[in-house]
DOBA-310553 format. One record per atom (N, C-alpha, C, O): residue number from 1; residue in one letter; chain; z, y negated, x. Coordinates in Angstrom, 3 decimals, padded with zeros to 6 digits. Example, Ala and Ser with C-alpha at 12.3 -4.5 7.8 and 13.67 -1.06 7.14 Angstrom:
2
n,res,chain,c3,c2,c1
1,A,A,007.800,005.690,013.190
1,A,A,007.800,004.500,012.300
1,A,A,007.800,003.300,013.200
1,A,A,008.465,003.319,014.236
2,S,A,007.080,002.250,012.850
2,S,A,007.140,001.060,013.670
2,S,A,007.870,-000.030,012.900
2,S,A,008.039,-001.138,013.409
***
This chain:
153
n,res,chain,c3,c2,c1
1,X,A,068.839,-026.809,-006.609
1,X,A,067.929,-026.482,-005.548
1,X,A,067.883,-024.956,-005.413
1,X,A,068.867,-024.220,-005.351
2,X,A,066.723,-024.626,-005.380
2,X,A,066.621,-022.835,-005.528
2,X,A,066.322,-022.272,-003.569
2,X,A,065.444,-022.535,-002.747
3,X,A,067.148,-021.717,-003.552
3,X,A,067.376,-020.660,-002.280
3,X,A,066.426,-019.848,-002.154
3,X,A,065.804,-019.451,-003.139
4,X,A,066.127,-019.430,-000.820
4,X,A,066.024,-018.091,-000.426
4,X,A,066.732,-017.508,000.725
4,X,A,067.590,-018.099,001.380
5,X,A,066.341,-016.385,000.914
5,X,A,066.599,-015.080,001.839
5,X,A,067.886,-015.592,002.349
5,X,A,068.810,-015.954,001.620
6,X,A,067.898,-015.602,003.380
6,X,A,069.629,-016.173,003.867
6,X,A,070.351,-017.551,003.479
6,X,A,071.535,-017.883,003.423
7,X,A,069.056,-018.258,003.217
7,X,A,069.898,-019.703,002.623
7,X,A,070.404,-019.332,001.474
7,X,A,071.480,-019.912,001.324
8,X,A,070.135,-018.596,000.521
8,X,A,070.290,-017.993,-000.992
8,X,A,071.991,-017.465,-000.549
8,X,A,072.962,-017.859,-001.196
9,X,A,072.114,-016.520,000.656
9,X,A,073.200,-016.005,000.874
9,X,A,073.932,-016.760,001.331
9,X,A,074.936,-016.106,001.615
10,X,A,074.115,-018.044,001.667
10,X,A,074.907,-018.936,002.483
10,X,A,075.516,-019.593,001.565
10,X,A,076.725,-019.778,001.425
11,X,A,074.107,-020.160,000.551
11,X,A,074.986,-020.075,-000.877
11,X,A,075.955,-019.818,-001.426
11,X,A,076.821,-020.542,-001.916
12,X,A,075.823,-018.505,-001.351
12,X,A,076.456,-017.784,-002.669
12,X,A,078.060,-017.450,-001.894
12,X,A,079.116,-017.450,-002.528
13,X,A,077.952,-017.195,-000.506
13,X,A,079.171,-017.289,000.251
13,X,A,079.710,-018.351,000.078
13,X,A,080.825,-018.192,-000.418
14,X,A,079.368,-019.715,000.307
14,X,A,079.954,-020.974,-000.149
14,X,A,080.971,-021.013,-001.302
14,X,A,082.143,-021.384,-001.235
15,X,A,080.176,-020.478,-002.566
15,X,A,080.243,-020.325,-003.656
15,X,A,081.642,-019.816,-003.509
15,X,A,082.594,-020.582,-003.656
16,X,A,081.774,-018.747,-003.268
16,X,A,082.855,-018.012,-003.537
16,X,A,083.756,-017.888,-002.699
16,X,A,084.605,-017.017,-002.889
17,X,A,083.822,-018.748,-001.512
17,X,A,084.735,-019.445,-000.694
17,X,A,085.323,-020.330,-001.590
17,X,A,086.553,-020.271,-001.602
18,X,A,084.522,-021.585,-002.767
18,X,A,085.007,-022.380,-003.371
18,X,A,086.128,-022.252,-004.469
18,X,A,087.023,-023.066,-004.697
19,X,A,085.750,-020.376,-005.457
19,X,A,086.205,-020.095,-005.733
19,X,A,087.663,-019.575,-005.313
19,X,A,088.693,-019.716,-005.973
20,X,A,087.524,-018.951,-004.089
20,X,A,089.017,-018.404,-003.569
20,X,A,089.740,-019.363,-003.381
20,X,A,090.915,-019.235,-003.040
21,X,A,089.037,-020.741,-003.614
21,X,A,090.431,-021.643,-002.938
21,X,A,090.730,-022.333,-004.549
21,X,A,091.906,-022.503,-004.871
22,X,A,090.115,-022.544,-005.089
22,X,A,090.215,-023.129,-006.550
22,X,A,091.867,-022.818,-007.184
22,X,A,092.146,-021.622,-007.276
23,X,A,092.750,-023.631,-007.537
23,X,A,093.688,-023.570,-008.129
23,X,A,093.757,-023.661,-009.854
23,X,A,094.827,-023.474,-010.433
24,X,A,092.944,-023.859,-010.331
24,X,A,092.245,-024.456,-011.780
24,X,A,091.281,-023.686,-012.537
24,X,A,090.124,-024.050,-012.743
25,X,A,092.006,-022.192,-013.099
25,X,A,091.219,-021.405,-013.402
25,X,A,092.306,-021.068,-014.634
25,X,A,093.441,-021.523,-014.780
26,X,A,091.612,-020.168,-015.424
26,X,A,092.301,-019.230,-016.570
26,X,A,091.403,-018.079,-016.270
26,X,A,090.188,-017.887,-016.205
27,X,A,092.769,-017.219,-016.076
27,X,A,091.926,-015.543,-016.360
27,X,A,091.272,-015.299,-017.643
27,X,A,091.608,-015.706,-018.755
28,X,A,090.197,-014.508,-017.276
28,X,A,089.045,-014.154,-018.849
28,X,A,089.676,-013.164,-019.720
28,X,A,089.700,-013.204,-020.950
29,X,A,090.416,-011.866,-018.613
29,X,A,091.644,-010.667,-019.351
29,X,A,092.523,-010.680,-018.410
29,X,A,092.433,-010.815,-017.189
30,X,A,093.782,-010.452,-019.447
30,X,A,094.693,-010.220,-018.600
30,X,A,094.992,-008.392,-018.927
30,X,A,096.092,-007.844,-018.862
31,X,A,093.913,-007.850,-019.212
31,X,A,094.434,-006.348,-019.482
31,X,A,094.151,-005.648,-017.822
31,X,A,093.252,-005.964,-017.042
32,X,A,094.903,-004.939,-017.685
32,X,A,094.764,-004.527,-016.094
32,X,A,095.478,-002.751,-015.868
32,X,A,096.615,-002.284,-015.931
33,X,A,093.766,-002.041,-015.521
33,X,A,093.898,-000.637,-015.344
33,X,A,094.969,-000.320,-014.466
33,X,A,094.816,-000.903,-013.393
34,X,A,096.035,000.409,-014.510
34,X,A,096.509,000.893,-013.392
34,X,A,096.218,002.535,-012.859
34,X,A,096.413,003.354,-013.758
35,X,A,096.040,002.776,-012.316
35,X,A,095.242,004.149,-011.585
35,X,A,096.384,005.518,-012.265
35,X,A,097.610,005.570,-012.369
36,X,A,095.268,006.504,-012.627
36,X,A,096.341,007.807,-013.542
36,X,A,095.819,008.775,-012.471
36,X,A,094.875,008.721,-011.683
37,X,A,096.845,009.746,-012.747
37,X,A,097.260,010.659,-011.570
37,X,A,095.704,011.036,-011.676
37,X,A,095.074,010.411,-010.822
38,X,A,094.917,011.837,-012.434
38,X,A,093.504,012.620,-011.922
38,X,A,092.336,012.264,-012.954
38,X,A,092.297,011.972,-014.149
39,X,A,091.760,012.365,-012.319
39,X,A,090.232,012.231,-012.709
39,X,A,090.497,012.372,-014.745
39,X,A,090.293,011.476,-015.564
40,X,A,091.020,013.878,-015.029
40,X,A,090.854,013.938,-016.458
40,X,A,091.648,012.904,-016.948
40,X,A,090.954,012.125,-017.602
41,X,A,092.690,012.616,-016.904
41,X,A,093.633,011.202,-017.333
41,X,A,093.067,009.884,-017.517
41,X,A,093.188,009.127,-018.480
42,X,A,092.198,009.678,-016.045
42,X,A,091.305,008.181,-016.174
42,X,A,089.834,008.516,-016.846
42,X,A,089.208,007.463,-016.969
43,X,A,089.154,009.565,-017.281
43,X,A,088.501,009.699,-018.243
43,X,A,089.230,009.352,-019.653
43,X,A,088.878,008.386,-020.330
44,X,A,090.374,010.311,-020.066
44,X,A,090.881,009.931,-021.262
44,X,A,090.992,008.496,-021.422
44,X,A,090.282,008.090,-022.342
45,X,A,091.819,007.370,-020.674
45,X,A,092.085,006.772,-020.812
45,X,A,090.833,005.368,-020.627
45,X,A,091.018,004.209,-020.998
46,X,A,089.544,005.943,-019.928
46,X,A,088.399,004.920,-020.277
46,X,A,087.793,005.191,-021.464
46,X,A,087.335,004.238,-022.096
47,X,A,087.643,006.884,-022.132
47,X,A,087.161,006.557,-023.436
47,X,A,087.910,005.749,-024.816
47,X,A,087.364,005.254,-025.801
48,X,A,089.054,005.818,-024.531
48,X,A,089.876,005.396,-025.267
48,X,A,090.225,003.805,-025.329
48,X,A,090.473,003.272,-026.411
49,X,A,090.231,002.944,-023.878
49,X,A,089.760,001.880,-023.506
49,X,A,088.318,001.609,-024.216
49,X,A,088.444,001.082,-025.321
50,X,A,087.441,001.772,-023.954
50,X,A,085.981,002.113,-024.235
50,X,A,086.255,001.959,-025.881
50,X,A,086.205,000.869,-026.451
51,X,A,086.510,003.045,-026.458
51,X,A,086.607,002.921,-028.098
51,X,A,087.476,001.960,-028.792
51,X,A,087.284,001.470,-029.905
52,X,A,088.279,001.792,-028.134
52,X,A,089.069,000.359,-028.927
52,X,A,088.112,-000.959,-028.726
52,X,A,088.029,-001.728,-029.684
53,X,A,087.434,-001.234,-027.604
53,X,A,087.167,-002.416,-027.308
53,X,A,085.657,-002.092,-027.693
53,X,A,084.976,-003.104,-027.532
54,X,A,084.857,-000.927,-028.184
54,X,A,083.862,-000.999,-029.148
54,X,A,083.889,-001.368,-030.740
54,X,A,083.087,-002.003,-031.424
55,X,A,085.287,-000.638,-031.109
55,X,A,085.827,-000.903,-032.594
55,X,A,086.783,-001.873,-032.666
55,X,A,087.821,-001.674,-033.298
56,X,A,086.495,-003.210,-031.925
56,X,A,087.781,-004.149,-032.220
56,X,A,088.198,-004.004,-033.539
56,X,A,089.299,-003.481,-033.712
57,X,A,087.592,-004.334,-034.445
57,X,A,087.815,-004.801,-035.883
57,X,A,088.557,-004.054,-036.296
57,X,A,089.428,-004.530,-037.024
58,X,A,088.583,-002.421,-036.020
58,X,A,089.049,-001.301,-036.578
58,X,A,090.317,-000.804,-036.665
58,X,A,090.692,-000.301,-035.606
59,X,A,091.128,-000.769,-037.580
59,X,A,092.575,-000.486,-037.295
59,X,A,092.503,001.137,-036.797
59,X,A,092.228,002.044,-037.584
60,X,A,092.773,001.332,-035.469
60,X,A,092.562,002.610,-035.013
60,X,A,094.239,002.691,-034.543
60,X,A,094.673,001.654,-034.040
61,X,A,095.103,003.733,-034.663
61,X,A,095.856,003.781,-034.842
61,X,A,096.766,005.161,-033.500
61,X,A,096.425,006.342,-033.425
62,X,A,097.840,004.530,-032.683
62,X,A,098.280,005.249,-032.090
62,X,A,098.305,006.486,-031.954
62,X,A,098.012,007.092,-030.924
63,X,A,098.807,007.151,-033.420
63,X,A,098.799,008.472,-034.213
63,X,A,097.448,008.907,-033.666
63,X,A,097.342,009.677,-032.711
64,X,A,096.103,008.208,-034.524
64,X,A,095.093,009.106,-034.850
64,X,A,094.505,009.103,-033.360
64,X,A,093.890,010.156,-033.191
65,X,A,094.477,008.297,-032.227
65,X,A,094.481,008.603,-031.095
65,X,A,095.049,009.612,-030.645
65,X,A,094.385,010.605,-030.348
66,X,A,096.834,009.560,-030.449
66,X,A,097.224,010.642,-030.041
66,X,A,096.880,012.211,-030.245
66,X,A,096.957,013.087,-029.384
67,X,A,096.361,012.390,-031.998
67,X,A,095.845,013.791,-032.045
67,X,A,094.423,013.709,-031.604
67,X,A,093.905,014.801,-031.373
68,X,A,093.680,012.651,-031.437
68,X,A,092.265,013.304,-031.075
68,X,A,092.457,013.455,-029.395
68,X,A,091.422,013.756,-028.800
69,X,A,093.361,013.322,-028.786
69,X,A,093.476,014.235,-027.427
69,X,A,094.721,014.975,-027.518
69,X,A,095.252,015.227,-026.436
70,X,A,095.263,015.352,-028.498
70,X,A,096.134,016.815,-028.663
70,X,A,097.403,016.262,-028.314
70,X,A,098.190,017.185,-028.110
71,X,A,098.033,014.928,-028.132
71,X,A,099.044,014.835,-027.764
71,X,A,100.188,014.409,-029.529
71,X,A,099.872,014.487,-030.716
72,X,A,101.288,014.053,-028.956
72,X,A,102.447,013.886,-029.717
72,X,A,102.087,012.169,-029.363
72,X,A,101.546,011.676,-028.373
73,X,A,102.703,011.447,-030.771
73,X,A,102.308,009.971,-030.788
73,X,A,103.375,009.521,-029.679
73,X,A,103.223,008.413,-029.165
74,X,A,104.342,010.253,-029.326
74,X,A,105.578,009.615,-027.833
74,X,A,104.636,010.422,-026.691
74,X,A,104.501,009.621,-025.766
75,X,A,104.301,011.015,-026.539
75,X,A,103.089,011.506,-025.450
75,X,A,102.691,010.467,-025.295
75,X,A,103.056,009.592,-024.509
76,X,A,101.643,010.484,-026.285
76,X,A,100.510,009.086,-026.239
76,X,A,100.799,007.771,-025.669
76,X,A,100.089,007.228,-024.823
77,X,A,101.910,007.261,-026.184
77,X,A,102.717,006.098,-025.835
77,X,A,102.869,006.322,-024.692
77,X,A,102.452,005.405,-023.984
78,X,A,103.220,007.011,-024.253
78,X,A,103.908,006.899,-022.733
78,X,A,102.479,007.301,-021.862
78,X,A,102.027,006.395,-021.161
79,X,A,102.058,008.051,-021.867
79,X,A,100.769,008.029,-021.335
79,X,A,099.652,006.875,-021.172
79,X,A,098.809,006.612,-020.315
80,X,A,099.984,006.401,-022.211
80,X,A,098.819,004.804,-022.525
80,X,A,099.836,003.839,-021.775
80,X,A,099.440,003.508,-020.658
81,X,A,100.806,003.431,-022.080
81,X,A,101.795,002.431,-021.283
81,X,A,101.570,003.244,-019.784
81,X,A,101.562,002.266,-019.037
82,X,A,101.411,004.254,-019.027
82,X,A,101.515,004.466,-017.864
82,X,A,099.957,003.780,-017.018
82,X,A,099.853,003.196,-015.939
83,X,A,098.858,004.176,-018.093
83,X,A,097.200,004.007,-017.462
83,X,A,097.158,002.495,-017.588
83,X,A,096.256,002.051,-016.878
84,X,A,097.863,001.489,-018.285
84,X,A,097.486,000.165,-018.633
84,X,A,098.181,-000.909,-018.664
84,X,A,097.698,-001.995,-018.984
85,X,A,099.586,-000.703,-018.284
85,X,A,100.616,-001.233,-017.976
85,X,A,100.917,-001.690,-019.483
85,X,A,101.621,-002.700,-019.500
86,X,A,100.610,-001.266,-020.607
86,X,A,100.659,-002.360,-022.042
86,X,A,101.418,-001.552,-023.179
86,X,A,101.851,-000.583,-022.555
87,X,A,101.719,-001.445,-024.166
87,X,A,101.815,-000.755,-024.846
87,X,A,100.566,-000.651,-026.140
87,X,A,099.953,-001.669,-026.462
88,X,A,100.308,000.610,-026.770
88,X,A,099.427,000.311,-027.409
88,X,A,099.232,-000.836,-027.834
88,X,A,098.333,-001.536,-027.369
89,X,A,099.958,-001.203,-028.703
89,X,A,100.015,-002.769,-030.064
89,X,A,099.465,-003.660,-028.673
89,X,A,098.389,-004.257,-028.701
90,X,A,100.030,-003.658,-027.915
90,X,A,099.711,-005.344,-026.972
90,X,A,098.692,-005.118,-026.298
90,X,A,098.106,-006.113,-025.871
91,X,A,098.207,-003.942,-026.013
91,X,A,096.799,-003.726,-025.435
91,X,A,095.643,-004.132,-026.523
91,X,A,094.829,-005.037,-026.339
92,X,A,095.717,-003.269,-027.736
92,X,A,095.206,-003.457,-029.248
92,X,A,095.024,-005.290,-029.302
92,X,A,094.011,-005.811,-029.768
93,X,A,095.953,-005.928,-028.854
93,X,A,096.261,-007.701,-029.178
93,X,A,095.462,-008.379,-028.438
93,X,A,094.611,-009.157,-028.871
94,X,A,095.732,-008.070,-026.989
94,X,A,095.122,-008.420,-026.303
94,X,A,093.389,-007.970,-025.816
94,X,A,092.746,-008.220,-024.797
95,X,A,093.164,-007.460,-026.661
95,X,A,091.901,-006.469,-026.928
95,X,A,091.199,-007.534,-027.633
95,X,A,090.104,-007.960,-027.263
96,X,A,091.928,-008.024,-028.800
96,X,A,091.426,-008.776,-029.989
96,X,A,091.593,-009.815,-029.718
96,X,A,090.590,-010.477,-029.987
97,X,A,092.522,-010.501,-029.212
97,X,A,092.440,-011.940,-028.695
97,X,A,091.400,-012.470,-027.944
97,X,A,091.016,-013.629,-028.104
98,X,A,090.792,-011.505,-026.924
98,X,A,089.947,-012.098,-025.911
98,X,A,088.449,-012.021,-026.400
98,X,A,087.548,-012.802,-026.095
99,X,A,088.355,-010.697,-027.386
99,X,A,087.309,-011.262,-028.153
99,X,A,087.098,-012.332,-028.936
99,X,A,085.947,-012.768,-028.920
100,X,A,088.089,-013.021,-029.794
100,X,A,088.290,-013.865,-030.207
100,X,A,087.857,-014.816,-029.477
100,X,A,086.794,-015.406,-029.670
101,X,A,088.610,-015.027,-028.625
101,X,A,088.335,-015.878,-027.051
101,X,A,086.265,-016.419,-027.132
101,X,A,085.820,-017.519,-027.462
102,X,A,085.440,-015.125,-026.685
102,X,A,084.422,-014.974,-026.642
102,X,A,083.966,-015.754,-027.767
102,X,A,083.180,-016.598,-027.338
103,X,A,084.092,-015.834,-028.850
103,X,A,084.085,-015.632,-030.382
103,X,A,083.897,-017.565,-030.341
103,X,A,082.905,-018.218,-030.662
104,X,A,085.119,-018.018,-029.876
104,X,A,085.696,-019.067,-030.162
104,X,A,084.837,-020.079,-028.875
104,X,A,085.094,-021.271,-028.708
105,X,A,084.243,-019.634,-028.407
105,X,A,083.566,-020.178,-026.692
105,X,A,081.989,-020.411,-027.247
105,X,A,081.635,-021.573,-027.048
106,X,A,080.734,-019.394,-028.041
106,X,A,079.660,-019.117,-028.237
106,X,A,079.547,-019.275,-029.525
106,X,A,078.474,-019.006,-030.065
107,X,A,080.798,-019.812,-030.376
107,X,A,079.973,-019.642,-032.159
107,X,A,080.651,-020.906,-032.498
107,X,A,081.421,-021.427,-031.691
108,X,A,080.402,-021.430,-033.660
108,X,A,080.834,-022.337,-034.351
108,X,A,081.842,-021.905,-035.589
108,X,A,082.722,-022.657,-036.007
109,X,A,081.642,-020.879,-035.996
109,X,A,082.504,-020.027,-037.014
109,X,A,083.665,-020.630,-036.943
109,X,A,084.216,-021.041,-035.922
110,X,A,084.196,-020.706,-038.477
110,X,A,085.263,-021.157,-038.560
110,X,A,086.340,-019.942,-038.400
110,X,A,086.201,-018.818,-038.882
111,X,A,087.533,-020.439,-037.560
111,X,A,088.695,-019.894,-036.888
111,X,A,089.058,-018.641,-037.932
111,X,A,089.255,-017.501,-037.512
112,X,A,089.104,-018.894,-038.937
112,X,A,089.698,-018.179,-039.975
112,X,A,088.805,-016.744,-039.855
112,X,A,089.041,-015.603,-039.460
113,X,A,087.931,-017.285,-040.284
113,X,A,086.902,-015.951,-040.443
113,X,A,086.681,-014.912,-039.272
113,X,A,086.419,-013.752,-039.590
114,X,A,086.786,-015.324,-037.669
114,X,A,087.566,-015.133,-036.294
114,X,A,088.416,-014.162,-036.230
114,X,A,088.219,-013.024,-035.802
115,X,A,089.717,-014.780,-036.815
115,X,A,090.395,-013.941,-037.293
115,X,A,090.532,-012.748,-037.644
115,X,A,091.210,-011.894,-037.073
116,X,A,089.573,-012.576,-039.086
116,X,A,089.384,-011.174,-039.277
116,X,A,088.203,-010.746,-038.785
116,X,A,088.170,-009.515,-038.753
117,X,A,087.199,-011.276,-038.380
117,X,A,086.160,-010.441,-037.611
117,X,A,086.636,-009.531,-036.238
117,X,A,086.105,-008.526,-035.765
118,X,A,087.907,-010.319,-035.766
118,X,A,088.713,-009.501,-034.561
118,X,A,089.291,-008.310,-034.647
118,X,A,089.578,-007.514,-033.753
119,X,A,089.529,-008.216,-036.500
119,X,A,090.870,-007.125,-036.602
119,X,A,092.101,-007.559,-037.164
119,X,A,092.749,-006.800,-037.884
120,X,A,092.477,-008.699,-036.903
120,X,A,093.567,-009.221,-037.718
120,X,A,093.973,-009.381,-038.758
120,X,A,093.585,-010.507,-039.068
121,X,A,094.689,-008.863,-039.779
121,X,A,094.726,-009.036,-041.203
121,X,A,095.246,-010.272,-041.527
121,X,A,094.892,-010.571,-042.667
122,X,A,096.201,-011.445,-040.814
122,X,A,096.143,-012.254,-041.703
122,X,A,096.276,-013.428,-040.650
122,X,A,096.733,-013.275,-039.517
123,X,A,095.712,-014.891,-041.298
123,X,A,096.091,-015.930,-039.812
123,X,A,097.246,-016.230,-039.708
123,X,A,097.085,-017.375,-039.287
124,X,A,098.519,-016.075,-039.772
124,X,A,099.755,-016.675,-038.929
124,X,A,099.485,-015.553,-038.011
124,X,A,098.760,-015.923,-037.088
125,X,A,099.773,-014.480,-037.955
125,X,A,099.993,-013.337,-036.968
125,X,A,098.446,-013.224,-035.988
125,X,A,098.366,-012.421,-035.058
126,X,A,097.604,-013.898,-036.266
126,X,A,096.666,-014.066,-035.513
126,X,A,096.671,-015.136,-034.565
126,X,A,095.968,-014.981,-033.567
127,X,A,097.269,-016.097,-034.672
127,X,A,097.630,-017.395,-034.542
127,X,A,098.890,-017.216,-033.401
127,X,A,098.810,-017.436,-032.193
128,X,A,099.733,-016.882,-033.949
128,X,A,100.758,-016.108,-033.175
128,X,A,100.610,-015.552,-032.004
128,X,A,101.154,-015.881,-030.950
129,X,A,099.701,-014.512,-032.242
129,X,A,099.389,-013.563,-030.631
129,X,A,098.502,-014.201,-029.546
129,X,A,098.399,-014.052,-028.328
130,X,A,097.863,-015.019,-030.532
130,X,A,096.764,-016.003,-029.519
130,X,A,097.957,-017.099,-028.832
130,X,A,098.060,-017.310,-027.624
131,X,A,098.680,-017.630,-029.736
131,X,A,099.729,-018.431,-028.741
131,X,A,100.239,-017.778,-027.601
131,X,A,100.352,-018.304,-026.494
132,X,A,100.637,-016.271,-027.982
132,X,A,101.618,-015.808,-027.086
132,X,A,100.874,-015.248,-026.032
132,X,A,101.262,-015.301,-024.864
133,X,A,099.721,-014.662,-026.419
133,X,A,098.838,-014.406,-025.085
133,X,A,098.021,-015.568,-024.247
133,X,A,097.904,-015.414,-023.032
134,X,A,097.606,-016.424,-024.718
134,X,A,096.686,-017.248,-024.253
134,X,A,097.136,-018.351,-023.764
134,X,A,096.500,-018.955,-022.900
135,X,A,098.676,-018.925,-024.390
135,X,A,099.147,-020.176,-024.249
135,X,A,099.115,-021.483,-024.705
135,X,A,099.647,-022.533,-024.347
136,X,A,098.171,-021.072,-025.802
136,X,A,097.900,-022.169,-026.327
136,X,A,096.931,-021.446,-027.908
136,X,A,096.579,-020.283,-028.103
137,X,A,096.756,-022.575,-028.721
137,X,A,096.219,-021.544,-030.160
137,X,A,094.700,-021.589,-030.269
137,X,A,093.896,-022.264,-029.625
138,X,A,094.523,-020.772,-031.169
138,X,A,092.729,-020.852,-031.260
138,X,A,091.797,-022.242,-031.373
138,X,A,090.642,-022.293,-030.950
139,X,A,092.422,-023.246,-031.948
139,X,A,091.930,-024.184,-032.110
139,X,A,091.887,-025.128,-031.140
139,X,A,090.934,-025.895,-031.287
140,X,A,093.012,-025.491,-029.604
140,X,A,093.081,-025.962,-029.099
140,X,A,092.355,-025.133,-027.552
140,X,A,092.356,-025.858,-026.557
141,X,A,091.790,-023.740,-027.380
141,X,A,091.593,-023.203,-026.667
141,X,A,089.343,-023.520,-027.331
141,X,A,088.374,-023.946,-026.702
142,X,A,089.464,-023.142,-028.441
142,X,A,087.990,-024.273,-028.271
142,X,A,087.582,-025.489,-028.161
142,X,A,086.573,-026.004,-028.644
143,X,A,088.374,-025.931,-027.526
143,X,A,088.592,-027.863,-027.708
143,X,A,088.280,-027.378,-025.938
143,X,A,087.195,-027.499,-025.369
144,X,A,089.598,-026.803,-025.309
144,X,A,089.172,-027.099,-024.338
144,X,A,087.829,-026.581,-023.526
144,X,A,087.320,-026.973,-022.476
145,X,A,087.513,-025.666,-024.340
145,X,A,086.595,-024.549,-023.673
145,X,A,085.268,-025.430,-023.639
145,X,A,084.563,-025.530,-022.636
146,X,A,085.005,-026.080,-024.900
146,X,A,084.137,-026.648,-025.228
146,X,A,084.207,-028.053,-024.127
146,X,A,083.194,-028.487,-023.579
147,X,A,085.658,-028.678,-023.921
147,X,A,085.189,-029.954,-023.068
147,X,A,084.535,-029.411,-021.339
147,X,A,083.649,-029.996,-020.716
148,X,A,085.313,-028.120,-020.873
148,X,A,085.033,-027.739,-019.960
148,X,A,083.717,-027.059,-019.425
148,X,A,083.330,-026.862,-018.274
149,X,A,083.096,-026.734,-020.795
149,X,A,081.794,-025.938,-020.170
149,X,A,080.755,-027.034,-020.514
149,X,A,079.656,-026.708,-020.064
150,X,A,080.733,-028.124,-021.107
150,X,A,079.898,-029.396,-021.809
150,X,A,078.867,-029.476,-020.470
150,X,A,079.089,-029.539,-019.261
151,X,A,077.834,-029.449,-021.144
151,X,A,076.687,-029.784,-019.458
151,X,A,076.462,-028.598,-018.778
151,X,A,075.535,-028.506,-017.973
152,X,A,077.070,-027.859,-018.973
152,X,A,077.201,-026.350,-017.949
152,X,A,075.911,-025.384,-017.923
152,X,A,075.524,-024.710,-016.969
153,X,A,075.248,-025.499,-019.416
153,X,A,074.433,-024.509,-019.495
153,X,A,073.458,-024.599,-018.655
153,X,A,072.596,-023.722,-018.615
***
């Protein structure tokens, strides 16, 4: 039934009353900004956010980060673990997993090929991080995705 003007908004308040109470959810990321001391820091650290999660596929590398903003690769580290709570590698994982995620929700592609379209060089270790981040593996996370969104569109 299509809304308007305040009924539209009574709606959508409903809506998200339903949501706040909902116990039966999976987070979409679990990557989570934490606030850097000034303005230039949370620039660095959104382009750099920003460029990993444009170049999933890309093995972009702590190092070659750290010199393209002038730091030492233990700088870097500690600076990136401070803006993101993660360390590079598990930010990098979890970067690639959730595309995967996306990947595994909207395509039919077989898992494998997934895999390396994410960045991953080989499937156990792809397989692996998706267990350890997600809770469950690529194959059983489109089973459910697929029974749960069935009818939805």
């Amino acid at each position: 039934m299509a809304h308007r003007g305040l009924h539209r908004f009574a709606a959508f308040t409903e809506l998200l009353a339903e949501m706040a109470a909902c116990t039966d959810y999976r987070l979409l990321s679990s990557v989570q900004m934490q606030s850097a001391d000034d303005d230039t820091q949370l620039d660095q650290i959104n382009a750099i956010v920003q460029r990993l999660t444009d170049n999933v596929a890309q093995s972009l590398s702590a190092t070659e980060l750290a010199e393209d903003l002038g730091m030492s690769e233990s700088r870097f580290s500690r600076f990136f673990r401070k803006a993101t709570g993660n360390t590079f590698t598990d930010f990098v994982n979890r970067i690639r997993v959730n595309r995967a995620c996306q990947l595994l929700m909207d395509s039919d592609r077989l898992i494998t090929h997934i895999c390396y379209e994410v960045g991953f060089n080989n499937v156990a270790n792809f397989n692996r991080r998706f267990l350890e981040i997600k809770g469950l593996t690529p194959s059983e996370f489109r089973r459910q995705a697929a029974q749960r969104f069935k009818g939805k569109h």
